[in-house]
C-alpha positions in Angstrom: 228.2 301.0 219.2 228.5 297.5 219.3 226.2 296.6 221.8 223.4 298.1 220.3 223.8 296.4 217.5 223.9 293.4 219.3 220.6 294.2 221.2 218.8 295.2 217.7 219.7 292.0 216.1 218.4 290.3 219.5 215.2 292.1 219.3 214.6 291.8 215.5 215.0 287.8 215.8 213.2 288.1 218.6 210.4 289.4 216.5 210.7 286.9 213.8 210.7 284.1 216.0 207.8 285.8 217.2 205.9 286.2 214.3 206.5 283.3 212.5 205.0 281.3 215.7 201.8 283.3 215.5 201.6 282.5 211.5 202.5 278.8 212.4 199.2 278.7 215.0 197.5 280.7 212.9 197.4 278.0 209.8 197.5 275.3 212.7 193.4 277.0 213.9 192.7 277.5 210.3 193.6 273.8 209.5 191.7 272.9 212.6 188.4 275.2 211.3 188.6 273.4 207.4 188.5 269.9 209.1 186.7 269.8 212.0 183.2 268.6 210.3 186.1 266.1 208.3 187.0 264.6 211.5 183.6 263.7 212.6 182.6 262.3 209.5 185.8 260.0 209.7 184.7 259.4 213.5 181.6 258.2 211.5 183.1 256.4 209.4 184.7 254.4 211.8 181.8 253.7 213.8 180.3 252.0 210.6 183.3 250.2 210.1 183.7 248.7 213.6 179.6 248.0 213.5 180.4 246.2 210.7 183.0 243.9 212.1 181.1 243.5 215.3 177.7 242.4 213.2 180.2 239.9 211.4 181.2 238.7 214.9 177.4 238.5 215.3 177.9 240.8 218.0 174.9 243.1 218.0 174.7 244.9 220.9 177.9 246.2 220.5 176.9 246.8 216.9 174.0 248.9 218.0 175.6 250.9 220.4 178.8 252.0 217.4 175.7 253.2 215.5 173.7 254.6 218.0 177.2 256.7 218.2 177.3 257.2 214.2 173.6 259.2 214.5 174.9 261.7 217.0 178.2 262.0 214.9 176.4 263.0 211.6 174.0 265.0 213.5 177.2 267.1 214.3 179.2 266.7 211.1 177.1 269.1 209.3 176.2 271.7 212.4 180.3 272.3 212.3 180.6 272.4 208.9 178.1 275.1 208.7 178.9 276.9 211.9 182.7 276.9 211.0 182.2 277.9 207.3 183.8 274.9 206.9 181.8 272.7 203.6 183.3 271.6 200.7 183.3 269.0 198.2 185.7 266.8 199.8 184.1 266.6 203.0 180.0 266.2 201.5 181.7 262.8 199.4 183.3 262.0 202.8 180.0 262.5 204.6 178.1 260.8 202.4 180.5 257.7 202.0 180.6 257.6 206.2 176.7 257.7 205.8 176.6 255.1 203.3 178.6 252.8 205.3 177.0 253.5 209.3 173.7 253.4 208.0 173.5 251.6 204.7 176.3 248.4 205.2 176.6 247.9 209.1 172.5 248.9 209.7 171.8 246.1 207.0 173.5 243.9 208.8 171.4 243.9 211.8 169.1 242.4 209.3 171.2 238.9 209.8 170.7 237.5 206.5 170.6 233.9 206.1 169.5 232.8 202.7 169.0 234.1 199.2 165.6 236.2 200.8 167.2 237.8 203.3 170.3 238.7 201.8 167.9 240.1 198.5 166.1 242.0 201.8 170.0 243.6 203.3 170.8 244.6 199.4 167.5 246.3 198.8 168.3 247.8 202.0 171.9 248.8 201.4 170.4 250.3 197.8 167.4 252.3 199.4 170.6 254.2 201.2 172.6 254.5 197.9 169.5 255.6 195.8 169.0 258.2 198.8 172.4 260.1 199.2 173.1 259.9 195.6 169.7 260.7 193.7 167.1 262.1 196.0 167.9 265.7 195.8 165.1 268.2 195.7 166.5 271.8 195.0 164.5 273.3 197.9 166.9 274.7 200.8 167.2 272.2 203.7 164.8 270.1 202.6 165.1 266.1 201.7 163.3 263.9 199.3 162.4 260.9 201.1 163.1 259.9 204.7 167.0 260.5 205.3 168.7 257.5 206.0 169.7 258.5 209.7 166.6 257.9 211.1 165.6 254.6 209.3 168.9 253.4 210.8 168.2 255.0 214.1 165.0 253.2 214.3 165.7 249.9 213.2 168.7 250.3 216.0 166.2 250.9 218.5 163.5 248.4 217.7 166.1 245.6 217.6 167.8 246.8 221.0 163.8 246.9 222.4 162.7 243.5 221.0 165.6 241.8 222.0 166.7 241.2 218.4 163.5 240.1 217.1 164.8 239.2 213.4 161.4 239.4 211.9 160.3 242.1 213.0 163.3 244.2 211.9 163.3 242.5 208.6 159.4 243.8 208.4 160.6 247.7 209.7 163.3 247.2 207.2 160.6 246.8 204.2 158.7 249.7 205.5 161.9 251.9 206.4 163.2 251.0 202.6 159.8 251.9 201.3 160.2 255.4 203.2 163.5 256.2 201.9 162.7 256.0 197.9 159.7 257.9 198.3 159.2 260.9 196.8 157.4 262.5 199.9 159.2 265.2 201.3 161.3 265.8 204.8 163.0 268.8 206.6 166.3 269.3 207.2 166.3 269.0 211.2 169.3 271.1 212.0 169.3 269.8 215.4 172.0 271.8 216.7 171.0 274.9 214.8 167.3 275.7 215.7 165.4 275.9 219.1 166.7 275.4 222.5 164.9 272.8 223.2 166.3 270.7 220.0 169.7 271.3 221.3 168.6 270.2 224.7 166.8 266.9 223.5 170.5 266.4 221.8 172.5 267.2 224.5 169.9 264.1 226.2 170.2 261.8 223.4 174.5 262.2 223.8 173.8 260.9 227.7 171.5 258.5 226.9 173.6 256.4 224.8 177.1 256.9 226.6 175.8 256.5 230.5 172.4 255.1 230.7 171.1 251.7 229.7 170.7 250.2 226.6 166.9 250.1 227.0 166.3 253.5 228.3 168.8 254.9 225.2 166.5 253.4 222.8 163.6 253.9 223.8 164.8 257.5 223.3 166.2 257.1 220.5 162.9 255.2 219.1 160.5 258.0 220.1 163.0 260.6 218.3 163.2 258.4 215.1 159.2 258.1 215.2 159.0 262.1 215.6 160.8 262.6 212.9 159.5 260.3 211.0 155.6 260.7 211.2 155.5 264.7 212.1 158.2 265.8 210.2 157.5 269.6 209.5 155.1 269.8 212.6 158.3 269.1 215.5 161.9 268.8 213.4 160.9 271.2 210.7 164.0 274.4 211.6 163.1 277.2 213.3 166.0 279.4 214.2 
């Protein structure tokens, strides 16, 4: 009779074991799922950080690329949040403070701001982007009161990778980029990664572009996806599942 016993109490902490290393990978997927989006936006967030730091080391290029890298992030952030069920309060104040620094500090400082003008022109800039992720909401589903701060960033990236750095001319696409953020006007919630093929695709081309081909050919990408967006809003990036 002994040896059963034995061979029961084998088997039933067998079990235990068992089952409490399914519960353990269970929670450990389930932790995964609740901050997946999180770990983008933190990805984000340290692209703007690093962009930041680079600028200040008047290192621009490198500075362009790290935001370049930010876009493509946030594009994602909020496809995984939705996909995965995955949004919550936390992680919309940790988007929007990764937003606010990628493409509100570190974009303004592509702006190199010298004297009292152009440092007025990098904190109008810098507000625009506050004003935007803070005030601008419109109460229609997936849609955005003035132009989402992404894409100003995004092109500002690509016309200073594309000029060469030509300050004045950024500082002027700055002014016009600010003046499209606090308008009123409305924009379409893109959902890149949660529409038509062919969105997904032109992704999929924008992630190559920037990691493996040249920084010329990744903006001028980049700059002809900012300009979509930004002059036929509804008629290309406007979601159709």
């Amino acid at each position: 009779t002994g040896q059963p016993g034995r061979v029961a109490g084998v088997f039933q902490r067998t079990k235990k074991l068992f089952l409490s290393e399914r519960a353990g990978r269970g929670r450990t997927l389930e932790f995964i799922r609740k901050n997946a989006a999180n770990g983008l936006s933190v990805a984000n967030l340290l692209a703007g950080l690093s962009s930041v730091l680079c600028s200040l080391n008047r290192q621009y290029h490198h500075s362009c690329w790290l935001l370049l890298v930010g876009f493509l992030l946030d594009l994602a952030d909020g496809a995984v949040a939705r996909r995965l069920d995955a949004c919550s309060a936390l992680g919309a104040k940790l988007d929007d403070f990764a937003d606010f620094t990628t493409f509100g500090l570190a974009t303004a400082l592509l702006l190199q701001p010298q004297g009292a003008l152009e440092g007025l022109l990098a904190i109008a800039y810098v507000m625009a982007v506050f004003a935007r992720l803070c005030f601008f909401s419109t109460g229609i589903p997936f849609t955005y009161r003035g132009l989402p701060c992404p894409y100003a960033s995004l092109l500002l990236v690509s016309t200073f990778l594309l000029t060469a750095g030509n300050v004045t001319l950024l500082r002027v696409t700055a002014i016009v980029m600010i003046l499209f953020m606090v308008d009123r006007g409305l924009y379409p919630h893109d959902k890149v990664l949660e529409s038509q093929l062919w969105k997904k695709v032109f992704y999929a081309g924008g992630v190559v572009a920037v990691l493996f081909l040249p920084a010329t050919v990744a903006s001028a990408y980049c700059l002809a996806w900012s300009t979509s967006y930004i002059i036929f809003p509804f008629a290309i990036w406007s979601c159709t599942a």
